[in-house]
C-alpha positions as CSV (number, residue, x, y, z in Angstrom):
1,X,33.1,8.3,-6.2
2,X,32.9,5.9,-3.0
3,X,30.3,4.2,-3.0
4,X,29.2,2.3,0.5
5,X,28.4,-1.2,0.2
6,X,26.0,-2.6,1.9
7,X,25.8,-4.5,5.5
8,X,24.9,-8.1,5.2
9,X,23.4,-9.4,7.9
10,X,22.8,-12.9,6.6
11,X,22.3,-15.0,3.4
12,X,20.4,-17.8,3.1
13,X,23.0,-19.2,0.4
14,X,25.7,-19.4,3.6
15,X,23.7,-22.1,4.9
16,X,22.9,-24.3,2.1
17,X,25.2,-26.5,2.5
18,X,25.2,-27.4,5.7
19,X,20.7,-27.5,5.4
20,X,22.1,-29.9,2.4
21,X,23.9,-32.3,5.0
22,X,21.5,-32.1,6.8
23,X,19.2,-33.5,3.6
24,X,17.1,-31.1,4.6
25,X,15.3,-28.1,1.7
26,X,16.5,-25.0,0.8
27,X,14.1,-23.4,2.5
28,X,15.6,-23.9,6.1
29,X,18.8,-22.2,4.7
30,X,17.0,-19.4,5.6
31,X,14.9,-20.5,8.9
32,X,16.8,-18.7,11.3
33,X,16.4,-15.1,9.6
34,X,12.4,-15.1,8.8
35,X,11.6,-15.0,12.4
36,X,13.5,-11.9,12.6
37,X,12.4,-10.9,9.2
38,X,9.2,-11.1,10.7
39,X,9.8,-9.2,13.3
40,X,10.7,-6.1,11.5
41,X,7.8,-5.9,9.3
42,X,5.6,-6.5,12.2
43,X,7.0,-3.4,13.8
44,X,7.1,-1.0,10.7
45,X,11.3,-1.2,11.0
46,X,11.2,-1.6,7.3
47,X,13.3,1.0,4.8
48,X,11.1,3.7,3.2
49,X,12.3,2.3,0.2
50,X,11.7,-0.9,0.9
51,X,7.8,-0.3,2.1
52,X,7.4,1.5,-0.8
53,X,8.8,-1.3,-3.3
54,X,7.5,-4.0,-1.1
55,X,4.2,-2.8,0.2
56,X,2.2,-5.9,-1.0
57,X,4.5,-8.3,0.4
58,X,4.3,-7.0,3.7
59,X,0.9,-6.8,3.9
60,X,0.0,-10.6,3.2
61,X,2.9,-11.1,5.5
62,X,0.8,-8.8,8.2
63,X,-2.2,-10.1,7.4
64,X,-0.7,-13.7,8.2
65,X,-1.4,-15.0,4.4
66,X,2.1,-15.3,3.2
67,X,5.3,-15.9,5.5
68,X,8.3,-13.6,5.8
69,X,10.1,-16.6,3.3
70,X,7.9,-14.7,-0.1
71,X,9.7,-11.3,1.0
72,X,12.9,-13.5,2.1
73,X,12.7,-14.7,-1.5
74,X,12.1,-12.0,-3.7
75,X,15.2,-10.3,-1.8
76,X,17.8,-12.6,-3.3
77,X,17.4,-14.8,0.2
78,X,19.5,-11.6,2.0
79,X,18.6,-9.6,4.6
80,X,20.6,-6.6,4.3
81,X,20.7,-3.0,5.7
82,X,18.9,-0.9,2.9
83,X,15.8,-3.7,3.8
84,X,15.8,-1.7,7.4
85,X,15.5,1.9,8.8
86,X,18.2,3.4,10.7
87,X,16.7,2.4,14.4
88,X,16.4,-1.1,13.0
89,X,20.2,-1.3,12.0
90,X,21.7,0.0,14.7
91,X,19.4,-3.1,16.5
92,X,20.4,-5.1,14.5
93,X,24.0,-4.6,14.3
94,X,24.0,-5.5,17.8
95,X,21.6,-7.8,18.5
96,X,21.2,-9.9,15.6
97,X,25.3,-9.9,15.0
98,X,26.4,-14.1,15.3
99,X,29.3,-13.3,17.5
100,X,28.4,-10.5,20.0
101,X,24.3,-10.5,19.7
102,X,21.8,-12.4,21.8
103,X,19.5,-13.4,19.2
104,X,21.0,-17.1,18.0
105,X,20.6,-18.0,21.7
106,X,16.5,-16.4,21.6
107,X,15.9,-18.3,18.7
108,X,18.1,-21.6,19.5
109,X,16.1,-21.4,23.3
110,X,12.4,-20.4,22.1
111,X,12.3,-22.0,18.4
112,X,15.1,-24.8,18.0
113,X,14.7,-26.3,21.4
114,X,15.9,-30.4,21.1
115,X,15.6,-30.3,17.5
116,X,19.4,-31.3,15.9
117,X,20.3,-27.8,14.2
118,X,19.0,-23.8,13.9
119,X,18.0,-24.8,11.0
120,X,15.7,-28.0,11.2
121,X,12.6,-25.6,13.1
122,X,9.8,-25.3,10.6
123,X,8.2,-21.8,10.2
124,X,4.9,-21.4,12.2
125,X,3.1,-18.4,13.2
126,X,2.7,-19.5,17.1
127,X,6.9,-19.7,17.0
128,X,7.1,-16.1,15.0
129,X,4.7,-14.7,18.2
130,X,6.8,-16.3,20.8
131,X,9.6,-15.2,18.6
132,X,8.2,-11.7,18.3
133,X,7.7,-11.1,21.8
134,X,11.3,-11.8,23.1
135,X,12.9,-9.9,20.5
136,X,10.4,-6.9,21.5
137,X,11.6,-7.5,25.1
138,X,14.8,-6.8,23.6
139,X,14.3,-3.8,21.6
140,X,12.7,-2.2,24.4
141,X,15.9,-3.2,26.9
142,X,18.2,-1.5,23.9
143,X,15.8,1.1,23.0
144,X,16.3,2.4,27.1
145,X,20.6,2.4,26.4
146,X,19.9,4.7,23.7
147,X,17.8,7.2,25.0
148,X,20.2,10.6,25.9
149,X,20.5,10.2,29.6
150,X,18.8,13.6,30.2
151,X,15.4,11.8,28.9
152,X,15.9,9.8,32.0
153,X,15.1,12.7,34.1
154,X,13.0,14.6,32.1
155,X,10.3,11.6,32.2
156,X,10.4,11.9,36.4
C-alpha cells in the first residue's frame, strides 16, 4: 500500500538553531509561521479533521485569549497540509512556499521591519491584523486566477 506523506510547510525545529544564535527563545523558532497560522483559523481554512480535533484551540485563538503558538504547539511545532483544507493548500503551496511565494517578503515588510532577523518580531495581535489583511489581499488576488475563466463572464 502507498501511503502519501504529508507536505511540510515549516517546522519550528528548522529554526532553532539559528533563534539559538541569535540567544533568542524557542518560541521565535516559530514566529514567522503563527501569523500565518493565524490567518487560517481566522478564515475557517482549517482541516475538517483538524476543527474537529482542535475545536477548543481555535476558539480561544478566535476569541483572542490564546495565540496561534498553543495550536502551533500542540501540533509538534509543524504546520503541515492535513492542518488545512484543500483551498488552503493549494494557497499555500504557492504563497507561503520560501522560494517562489510572496509571503517572507509580507511578513519581513509589515512585521520584521528594522529588527535584525524574521525571527526577532514578537507576537502581537495589532501585527497578526496587519498581518491578516495583506495575506487576505492576497488570497483574494489568487482566489481570481483560479476561478474557471467562464465565471469571468458569467458575473457581467
Amino acid at each position: 500500500m502507498n501511503q502519501r506523506r504529508p507536505v511540510v510547510y515549516d517546522k519550528a525545529k528548522y529554526h532553532d538553531d539559528t533563534v539559538a544564535e541569535f540567544g533568542l527563545t524557542h518560541e521565535h523558532s516559530a514566529i514567522h509561521i503563527l501569523f500565518f497560522l493565524g490567518w487560517l483559523m481566522d478564515n475557517d481554512l482549517m482541516s475538517d479533521d483538524f476543527v474537529s480535533e482542535w475545536s477548543k484551540f481555535i476558539h480561544k485563538y478566535k476569541s483572542r485569549s490564546s495565540s496561534p503558538l498553543a495550536v502551533f504547539d500542540w501540533w509538534d511545532r509543524c504546520l503541515t497540509d492535513d492542518m488545512l483544507n484543500d483551498k488552503a493548500n493549494r494557497f499555500a503551496q504557492e504563497y507561503f512556499d520560501y522560494k517562489i511565494g510572496q509571503y517572507i517578503a509580507d511578513y519581513t515588510r509589515i512585521v520584521v521591519g528594522s529588527l535584525p532577523s524574521l525571527y526577532h518580531p514578537k507576537y502581537s495581535w495589532d501585527a497578526q491584523e496587519l498581518m491578516n489583511r495583506q495575506i487576505s489581499e492576497r488570497y483574494d488576488t489568487w482566489s481570481r486566477k483560479e476561478l474557471p475563466k467562464w465565471w469571468m463572464f458569467w458575473r457581467k
